[in-house]
C-alpha positions as CSV (number, residue, x, y, z in Angstrom):
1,X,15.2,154.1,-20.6
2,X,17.8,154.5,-23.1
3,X,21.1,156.5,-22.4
4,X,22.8,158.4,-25.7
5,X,26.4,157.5,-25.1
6,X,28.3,160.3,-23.6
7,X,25.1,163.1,-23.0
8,X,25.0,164.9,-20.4
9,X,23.3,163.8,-17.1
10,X,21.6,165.4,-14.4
11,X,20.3,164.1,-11.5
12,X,18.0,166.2,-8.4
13,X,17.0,165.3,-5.0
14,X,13.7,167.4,-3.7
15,X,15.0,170.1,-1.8
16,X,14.6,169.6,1.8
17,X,12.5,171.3,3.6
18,X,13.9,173.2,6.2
19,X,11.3,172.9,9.3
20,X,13.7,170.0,10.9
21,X,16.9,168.4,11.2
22,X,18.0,165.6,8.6
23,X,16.7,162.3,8.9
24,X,17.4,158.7,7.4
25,X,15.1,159.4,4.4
26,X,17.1,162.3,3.5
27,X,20.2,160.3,4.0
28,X,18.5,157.7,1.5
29,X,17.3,160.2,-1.3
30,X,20.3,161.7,-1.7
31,X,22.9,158.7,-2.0
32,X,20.8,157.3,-4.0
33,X,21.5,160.0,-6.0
34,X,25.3,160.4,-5.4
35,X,25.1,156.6,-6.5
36,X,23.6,157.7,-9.9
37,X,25.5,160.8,-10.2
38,X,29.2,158.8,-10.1
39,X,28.1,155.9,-12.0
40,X,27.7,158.3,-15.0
41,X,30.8,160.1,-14.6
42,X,32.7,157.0,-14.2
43,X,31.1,155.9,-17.4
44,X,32.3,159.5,-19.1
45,X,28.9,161.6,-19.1
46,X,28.9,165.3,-18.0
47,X,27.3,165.3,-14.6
48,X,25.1,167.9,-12.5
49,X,24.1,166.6,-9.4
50,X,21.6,169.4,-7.6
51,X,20.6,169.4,-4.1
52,X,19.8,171.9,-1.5
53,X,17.0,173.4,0.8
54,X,13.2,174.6,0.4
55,X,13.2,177.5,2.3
56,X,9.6,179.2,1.8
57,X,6.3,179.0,3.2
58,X,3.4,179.4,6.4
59,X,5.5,176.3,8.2
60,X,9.0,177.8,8.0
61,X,7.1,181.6,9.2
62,X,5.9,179.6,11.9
63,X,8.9,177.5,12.9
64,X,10.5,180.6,12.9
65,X,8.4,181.8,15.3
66,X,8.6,179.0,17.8
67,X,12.3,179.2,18.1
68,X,12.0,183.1,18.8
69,X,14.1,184.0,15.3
70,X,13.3,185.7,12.3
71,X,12.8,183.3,9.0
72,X,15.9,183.7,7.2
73,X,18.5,183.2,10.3
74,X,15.9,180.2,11.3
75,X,16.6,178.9,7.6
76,X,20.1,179.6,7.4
77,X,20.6,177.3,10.6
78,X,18.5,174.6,9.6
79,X,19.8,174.6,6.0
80,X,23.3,174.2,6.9
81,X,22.4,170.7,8.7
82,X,21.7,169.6,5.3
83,X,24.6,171.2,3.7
84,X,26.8,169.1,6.2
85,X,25.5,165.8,5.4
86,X,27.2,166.1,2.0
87,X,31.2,165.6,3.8
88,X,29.3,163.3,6.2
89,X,27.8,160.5,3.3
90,X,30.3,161.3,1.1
91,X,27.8,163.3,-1.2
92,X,29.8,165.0,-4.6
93,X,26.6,167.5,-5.4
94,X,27.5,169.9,-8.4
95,X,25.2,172.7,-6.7
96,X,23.5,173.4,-3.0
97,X,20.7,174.9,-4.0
98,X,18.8,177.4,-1.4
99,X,15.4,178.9,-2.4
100,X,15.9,182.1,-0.1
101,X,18.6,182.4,-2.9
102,X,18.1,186.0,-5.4
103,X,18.9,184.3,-8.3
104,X,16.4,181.7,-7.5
105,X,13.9,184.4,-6.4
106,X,14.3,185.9,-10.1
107,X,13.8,182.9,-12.0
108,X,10.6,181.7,-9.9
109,X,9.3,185.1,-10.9
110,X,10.2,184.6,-14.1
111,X,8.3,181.4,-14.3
112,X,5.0,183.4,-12.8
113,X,5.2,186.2,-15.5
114,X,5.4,183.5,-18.1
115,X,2.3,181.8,-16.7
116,X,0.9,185.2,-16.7
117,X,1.9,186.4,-19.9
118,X,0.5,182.8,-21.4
119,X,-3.0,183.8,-19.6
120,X,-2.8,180.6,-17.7
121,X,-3.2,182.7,-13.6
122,X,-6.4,184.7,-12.6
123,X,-6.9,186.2,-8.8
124,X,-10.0,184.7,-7.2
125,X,-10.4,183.5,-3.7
126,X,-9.8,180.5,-2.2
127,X,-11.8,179.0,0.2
128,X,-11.1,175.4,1.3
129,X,-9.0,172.8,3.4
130,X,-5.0,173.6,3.9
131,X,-2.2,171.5,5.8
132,X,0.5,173.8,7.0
133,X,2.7,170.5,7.8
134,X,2.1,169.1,3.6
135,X,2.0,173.2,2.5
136,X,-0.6,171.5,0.5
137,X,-4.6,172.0,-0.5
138,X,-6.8,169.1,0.0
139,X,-10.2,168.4,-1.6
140,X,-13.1,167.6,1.2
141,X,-13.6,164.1,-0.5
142,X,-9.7,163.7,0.3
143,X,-9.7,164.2,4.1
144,X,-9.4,161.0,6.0
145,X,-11.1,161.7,9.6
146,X,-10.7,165.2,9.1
147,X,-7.3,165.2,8.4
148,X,-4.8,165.3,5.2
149,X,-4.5,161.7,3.8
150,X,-1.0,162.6,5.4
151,X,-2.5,162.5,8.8
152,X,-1.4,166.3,9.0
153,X,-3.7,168.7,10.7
154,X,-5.8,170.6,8.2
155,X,-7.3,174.1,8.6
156,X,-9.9,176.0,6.7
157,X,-8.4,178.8,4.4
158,X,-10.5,181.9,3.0
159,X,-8.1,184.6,1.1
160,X,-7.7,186.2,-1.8
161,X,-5.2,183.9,-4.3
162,X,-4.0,184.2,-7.6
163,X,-5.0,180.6,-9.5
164,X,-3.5,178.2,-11.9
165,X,-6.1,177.1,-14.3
166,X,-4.9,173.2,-13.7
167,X,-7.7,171.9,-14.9
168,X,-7.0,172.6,-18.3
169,X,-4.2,170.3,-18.7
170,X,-6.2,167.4,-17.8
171,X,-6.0,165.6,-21.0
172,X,-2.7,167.3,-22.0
173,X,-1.2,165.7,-18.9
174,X,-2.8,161.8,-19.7
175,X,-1.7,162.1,-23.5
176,X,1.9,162.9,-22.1
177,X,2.2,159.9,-19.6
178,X,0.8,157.9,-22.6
179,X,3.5,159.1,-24.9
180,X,6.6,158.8,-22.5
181,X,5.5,155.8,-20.7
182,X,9.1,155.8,-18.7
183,X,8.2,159.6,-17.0
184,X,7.1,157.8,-13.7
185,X,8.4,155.1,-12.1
186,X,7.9,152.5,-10.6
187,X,4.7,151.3,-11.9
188,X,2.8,151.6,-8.7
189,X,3.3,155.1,-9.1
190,X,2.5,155.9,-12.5
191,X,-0.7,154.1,-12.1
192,X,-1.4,156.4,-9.2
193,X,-0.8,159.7,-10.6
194,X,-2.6,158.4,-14.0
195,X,-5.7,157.4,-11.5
196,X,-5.7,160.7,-9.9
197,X,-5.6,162.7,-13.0
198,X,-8.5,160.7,-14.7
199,X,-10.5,161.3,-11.3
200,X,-10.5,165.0,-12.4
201,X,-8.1,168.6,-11.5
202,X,-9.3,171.7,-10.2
203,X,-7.8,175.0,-10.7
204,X,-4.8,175.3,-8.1
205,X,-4.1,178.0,-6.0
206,X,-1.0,179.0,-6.6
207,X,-0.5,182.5,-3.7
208,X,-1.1,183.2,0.1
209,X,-1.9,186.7,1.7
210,X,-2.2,185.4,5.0
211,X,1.5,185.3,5.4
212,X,5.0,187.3,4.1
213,X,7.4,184.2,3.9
214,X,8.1,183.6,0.3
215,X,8.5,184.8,-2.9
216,X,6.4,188.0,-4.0
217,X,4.2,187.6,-6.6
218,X,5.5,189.7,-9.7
219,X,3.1,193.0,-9.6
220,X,1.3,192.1,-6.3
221,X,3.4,192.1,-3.0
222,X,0.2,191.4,-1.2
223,X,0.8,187.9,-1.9
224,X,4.0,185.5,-1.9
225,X,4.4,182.5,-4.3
226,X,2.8,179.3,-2.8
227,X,5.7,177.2,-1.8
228,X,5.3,174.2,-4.2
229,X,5.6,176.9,-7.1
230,X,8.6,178.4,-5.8
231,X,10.4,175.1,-4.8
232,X,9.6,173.2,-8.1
233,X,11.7,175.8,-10.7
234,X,14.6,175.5,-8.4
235,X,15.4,172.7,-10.8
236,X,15.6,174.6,-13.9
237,X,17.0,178.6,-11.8
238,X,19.6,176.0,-10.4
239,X,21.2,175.4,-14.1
240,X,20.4,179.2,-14.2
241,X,17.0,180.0,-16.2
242,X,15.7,182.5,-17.1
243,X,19.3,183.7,-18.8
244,X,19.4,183.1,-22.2
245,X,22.4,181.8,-22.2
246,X,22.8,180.0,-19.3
247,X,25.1,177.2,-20.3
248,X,24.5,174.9,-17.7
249,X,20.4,175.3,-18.4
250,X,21.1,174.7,-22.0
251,X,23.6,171.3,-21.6
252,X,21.5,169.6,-18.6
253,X,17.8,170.2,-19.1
254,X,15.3,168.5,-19.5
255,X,17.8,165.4,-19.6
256,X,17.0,165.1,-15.7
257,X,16.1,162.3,-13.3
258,X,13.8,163.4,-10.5
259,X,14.5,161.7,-6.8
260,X,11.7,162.4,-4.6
261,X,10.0,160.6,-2.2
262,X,6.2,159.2,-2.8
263,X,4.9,162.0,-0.2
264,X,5.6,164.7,-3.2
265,X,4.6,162.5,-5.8
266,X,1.9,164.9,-6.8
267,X,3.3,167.9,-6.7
268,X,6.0,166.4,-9.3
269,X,4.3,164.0,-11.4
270,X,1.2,166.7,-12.4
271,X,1.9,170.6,-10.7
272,X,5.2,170.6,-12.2
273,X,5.3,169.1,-15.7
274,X,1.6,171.6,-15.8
275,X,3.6,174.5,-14.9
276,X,5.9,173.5,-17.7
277,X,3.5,172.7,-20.4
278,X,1.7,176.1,-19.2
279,X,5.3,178.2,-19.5
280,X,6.4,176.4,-23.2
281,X,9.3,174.9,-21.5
282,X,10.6,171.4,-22.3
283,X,9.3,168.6,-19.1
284,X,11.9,166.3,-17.4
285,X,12.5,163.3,-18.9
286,X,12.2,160.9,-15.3
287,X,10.7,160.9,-11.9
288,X,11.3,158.2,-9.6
289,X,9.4,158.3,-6.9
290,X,10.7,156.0,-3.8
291,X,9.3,154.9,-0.2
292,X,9.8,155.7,3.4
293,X,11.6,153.8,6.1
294,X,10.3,152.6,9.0
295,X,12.7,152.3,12.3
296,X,12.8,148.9,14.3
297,X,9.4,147.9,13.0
298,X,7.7,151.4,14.0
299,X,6.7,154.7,11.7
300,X,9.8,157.3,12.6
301,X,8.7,160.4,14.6
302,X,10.2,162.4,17.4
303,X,7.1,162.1,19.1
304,X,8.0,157.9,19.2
305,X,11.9,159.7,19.7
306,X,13.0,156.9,16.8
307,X,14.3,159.4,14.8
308,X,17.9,158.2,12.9
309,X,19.6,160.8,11.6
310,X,22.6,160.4,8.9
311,X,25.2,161.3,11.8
312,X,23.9,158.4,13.5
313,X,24.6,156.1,11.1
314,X,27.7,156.8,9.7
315,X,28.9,157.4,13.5
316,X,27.7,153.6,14.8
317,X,28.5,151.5,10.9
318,X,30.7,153.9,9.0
319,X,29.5,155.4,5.8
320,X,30.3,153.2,3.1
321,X,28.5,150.6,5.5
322,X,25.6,153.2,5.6
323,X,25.4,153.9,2.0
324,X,25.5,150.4,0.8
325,X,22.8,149.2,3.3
326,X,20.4,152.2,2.2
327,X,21.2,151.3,-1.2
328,X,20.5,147.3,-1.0
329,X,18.0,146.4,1.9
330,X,15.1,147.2,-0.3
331,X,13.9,146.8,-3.8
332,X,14.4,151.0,-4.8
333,X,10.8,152.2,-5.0
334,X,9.4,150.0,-1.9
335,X,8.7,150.9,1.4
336,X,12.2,149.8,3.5
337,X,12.3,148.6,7.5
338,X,15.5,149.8,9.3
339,X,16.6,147.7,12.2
340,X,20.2,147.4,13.7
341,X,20.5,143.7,13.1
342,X,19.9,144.2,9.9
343,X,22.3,146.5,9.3
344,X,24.8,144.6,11.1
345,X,23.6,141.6,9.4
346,X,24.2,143.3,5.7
347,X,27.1,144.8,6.6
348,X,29.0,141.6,8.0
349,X,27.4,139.1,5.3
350,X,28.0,141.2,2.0
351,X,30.6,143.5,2.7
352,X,33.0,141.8,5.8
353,X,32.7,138.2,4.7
354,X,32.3,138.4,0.9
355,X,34.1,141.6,-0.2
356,X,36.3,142.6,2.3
357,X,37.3,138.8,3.0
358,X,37.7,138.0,-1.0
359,X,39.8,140.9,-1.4
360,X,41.8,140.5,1.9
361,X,42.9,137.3,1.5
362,X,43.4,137.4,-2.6
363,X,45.8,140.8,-1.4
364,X,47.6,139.0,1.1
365,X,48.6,135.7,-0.6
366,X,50.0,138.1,-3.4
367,X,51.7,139.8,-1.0
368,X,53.2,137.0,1.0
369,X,53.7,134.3,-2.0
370,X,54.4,136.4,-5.3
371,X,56.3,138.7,-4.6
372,X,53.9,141.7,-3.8
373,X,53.5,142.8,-7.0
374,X,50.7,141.9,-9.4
375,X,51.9,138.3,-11.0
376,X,52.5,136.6,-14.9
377,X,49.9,135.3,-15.8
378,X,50.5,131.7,-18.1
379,X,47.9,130.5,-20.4
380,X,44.1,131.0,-19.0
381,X,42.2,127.7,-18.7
382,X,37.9,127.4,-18.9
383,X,37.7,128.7,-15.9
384,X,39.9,132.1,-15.7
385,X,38.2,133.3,-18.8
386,X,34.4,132.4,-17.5
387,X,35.5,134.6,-14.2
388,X,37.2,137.3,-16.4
389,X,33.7,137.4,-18.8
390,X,31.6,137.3,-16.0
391,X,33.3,140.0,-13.9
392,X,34.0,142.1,-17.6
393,X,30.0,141.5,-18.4
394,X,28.8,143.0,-15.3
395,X,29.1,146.2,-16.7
396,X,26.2,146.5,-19.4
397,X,24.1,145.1,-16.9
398,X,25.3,147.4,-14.5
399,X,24.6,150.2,-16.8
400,X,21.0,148.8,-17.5
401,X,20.2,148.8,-13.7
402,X,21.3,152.1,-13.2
403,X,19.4,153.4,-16.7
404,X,16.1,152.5,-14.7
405,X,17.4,153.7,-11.1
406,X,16.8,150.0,-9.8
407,X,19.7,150.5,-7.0
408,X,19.3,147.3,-5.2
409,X,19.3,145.2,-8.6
410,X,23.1,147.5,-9.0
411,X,24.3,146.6,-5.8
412,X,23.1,142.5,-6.7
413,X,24.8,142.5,-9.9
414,X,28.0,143.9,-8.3
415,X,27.4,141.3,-5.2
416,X,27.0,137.9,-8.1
417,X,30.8,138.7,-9.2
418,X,31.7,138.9,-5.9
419,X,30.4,135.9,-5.6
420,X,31.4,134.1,-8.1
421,X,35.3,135.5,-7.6
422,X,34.9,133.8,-3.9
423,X,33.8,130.5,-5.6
424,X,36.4,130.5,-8.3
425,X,39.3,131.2,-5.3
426,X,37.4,127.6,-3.3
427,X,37.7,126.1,-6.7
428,X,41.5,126.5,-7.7
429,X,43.0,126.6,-4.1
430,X,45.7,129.1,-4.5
431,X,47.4,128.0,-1.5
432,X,47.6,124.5,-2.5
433,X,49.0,125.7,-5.8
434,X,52.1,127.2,-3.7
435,X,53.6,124.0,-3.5
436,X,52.4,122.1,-6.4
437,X,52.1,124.4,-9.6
438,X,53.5,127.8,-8.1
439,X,53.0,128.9,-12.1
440,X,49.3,128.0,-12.5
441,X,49.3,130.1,-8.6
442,X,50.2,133.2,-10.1
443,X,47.8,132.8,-13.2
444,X,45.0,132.3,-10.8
445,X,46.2,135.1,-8.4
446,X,46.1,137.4,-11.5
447,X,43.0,136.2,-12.5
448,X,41.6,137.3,-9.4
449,X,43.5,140.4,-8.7
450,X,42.2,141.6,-12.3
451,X,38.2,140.3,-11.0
452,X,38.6,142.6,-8.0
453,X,39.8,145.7,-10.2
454,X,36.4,145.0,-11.9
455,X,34.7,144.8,-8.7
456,X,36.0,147.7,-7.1
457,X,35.2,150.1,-10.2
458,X,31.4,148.9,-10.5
459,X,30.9,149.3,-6.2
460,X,32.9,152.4,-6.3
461,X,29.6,154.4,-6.6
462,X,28.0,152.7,-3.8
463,X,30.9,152.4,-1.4
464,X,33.8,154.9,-2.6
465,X,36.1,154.8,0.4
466,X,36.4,151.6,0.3
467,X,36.8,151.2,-3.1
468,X,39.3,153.7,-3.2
469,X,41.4,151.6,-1.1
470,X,41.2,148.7,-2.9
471,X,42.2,150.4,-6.2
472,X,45.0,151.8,-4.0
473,X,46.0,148.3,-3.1
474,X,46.0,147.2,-6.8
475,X,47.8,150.4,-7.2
476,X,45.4,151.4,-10.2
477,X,46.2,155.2,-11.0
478,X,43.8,157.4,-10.2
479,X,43.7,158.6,-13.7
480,X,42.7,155.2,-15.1
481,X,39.6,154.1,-12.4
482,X,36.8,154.9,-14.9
483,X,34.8,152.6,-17.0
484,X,36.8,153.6,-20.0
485,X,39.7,151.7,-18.3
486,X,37.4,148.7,-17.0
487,X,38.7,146.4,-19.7
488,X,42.3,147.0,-19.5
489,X,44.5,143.8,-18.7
490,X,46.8,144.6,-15.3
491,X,50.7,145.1,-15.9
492,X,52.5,142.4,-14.3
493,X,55.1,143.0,-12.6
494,X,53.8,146.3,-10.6
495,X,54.5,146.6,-7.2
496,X,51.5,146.5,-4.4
497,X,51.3,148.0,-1.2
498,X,51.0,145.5,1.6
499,X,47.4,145.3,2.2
500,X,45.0,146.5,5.4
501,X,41.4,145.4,5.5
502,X,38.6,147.4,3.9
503,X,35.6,146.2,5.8
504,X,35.6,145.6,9.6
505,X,32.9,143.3,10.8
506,X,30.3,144.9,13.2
507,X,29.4,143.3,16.3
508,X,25.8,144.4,18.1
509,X,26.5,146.8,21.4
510,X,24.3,146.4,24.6
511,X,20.9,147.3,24.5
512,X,20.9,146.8,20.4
């Protein structure tokens, strides 16, 4: 996927849905974002990050219910859970987005009138199979069992709806995956949406009149938006469509990357890029759609009472040690297995031993033996040069990985110059140095000091705090830790603060 230098970016999460607290695959979907998000403004692009809460629908009405409260002060509890993950993960979102939102109300609308006015809705009834847990429609050759392919309950629906003639955009919808080959990824997933489409759309029912919880259809107040409708435009009403001159609408879209997970593939990958075909706006230019994680070998559910939520993590490993876990188990697109000894395992192995132990020791040797401030360098033999071009080349591949939103491949490429630093620190024995060429010590301490600065800016969007404190240790100014700086040599001679530890290794706790 190719990247105009400098143009904008923008980057969504699916909005949440608010009939639950936040789980791990939350947690995962949106650092994963976050991780995009400051790569590209490290490397100077204009940034919106959007996240938030889906708000609408039968499941919310009937939450609602359950906990004795009306809708919206059921919502606004539950949505603020996911607001206060963003402090907890270290999230930097542009916008929260909430669907409940008027803005957001008027520009769904305006999407329906569109549709309307482009004679692409007619009012019919529906009759067929409808899981309130999916708020989706389900064909009778999809049920598995008589359930959703979900394993959600399904009920049989008979009401009056308005419909979006779907079907039309059959071939409309192949031709476009054909022309933009990179719209789905991974693979897997592209082959599955293409597969579904071929096997044939029907007209999609697009309003409920059994229920009041939602959007009201332009002109008909007997019926409310369905859900999917309403959620999917909060990525264009978030950059504030339908205003003409919305600036943020006109800088960021469609130059988007969707996250979502492969439960909502569908409703991205053909309902939405319809709606827009249907509407005459532009369609996104990415969807990625990744996996689920299961906990200790087992599906997550609070029936099974596995459930890990975000404060869990960051409260037993920390949050850089969370974020850089999430982001490097698994292959970004895969299904991923959560366990606590591999967490500790990651954590202590990449970021305690190699890291947090390359920059510990590197810090401390300057600090005791040269003076604590960064060192002359003499003349750079074979080897400091290879380091320096290996560390200073990490970049365009960094940039590459990122382009196609393979996370783990990032956090490998960081994790080979961390490697190779460590090597090259076995290879030239500093601390023998000391005594017999304290010169060529200083050359090699500088070396490494300048490998680390590299290091530090590419994990910075994986593990910020602790990058921060290693720039802090370099004392780096805060102005200069982009990628425009990446290439600029170290000043001798400036002072360092005596260094702490970045990464504390974990240890496993009874009954883990």
């Amino acid at each position: 996927m190719s990247r105009p230098e400098k143009s904008p970016f923008y980057v969504t999460t699916p909005i949440y849905y608010v009939n639950d607290a936040p789980h791990i695959g939350h947690a995962y979907t949106s650092i994963a974002a976050d991780v995009l998000a400051r790569f590209h403004r490290l490397d100077g692009r204009p940034v919106f990050f959007l996240t938030g809460t889906d708000e609408h629908g039968q499941k919310i009405e009937q939450s609602a219910e359950k906990a004795g409260l009306d809708p919206q002060e059921f919502t606004n509890r539950i949505s603020q859970h996911f607001r206060d993950i963003s402090p907890l993960l270290d999230l930097t979102e542009t916008r929260f987005i909430r669907t409940t939102e008027t803005e957001h109300k008027k520009g769904a609308q305006a999407i329906w009138q569109r549709l309307i006015d482009n004679g692409h809705i007619y009012l019919s009834t529906y009759a067929g199979w409808y899981a309130v847990r999916d708020e989706a429609f389900y064909n009778e050759k999809e049920l598995i069992n008589g359930k959703a392919p979900t394993g959600a309950d399904v009920e049989w629906v008979e009401e009056p709806s308005y419909f979006f003639n779907l079907s039309r955009w059959q071939d409309k919808l192949l031709a476009f995956y054909d022309d933009n080959p990179d719209f789905i990824a991974p693979e897997s997933r592209r082959n599955e949406v293409i597969s579904f489409v071929k096997s044939g759309l029907r007209d999609l029912s697009i309003s409920r009149s059994s229920f009041s919880w939602g959007v009201p259809v332009p002109n008909d107040e007997k019926h409310v938006m369905y859900v999917w409708l309403d959620a999917l435009t909060n990525y264009i009403t978030a950059l504030g469509f339908p205003e003409k001159n919305a600036n943020n609408y006109q800088t960021y879209w469609p130059n988007v990357v969707h996250l979502v997970g492969k439960d909502i593939l569908r409703f991205h990958a053909v309902y939405w890029p319809a709606f827009l075909m249907a509407a005459d706006l532009p369609l996104p230019k990415r969807l990625f759609a990744h996996g689920w994680w299961t906990i200790e070998g087992q599906k997550m559910s609070k029936s099974l009472g596995n459930t890990v939520t975000p404060r869990d993590l960051v409260d037993r490993y920390g949050v850089d040690q969370t974020r850089y876990f999430l982001m490097r188990e698994v292959p970004f697109g895969n299904d991923g297995a959560f366990s606590k000894a591999a967490m500790i395992q990651r954590v202590n192995a990449d970021l305690a031993n190699d890291l947090g132990n390359l920059v510990q020791r590197v810090l401390s040797f300057i600090h005791k033996h040269a003076d604590a401030a960064i060192p002359n360098p003499g003349e750079l033999t074979t080897a400091d040069t290879e380091l320096l071009t290996f560390t200073k080349n990490l970049l365009p591949k960094a940039r590459c990985e990122i382009d196609q939103q393979a996370l783990h491949k990032y956090c490998e490429t960081v994790w080979q110059g961390v490697s190779e630093a460590n090597r090259y620190v076995d290879a030239q024995e500093p601390w023998a140095l000391r005594r017999s060429n304290p010169e060529r010590m200083k050359t090699v301490l500088y070396v490494l000091a300048s490998a680390i600065h590299h290091l530090a800016l590419l994990a910075s969007p994986v593990t910020p705090r602790a990058a921060t404190k290693i720039l802090d240790q370099l004392s780096i100014p805060k102005q200069n830790r982009t990628f425009s700086h990446f290439d600029e040599s170290l000043i001798p001679g400036r002072p360092l603060p005596k260094p702490e530890g970045v990464f504390p290794r974990l240890a496993l706790q009874d009954g883990e």
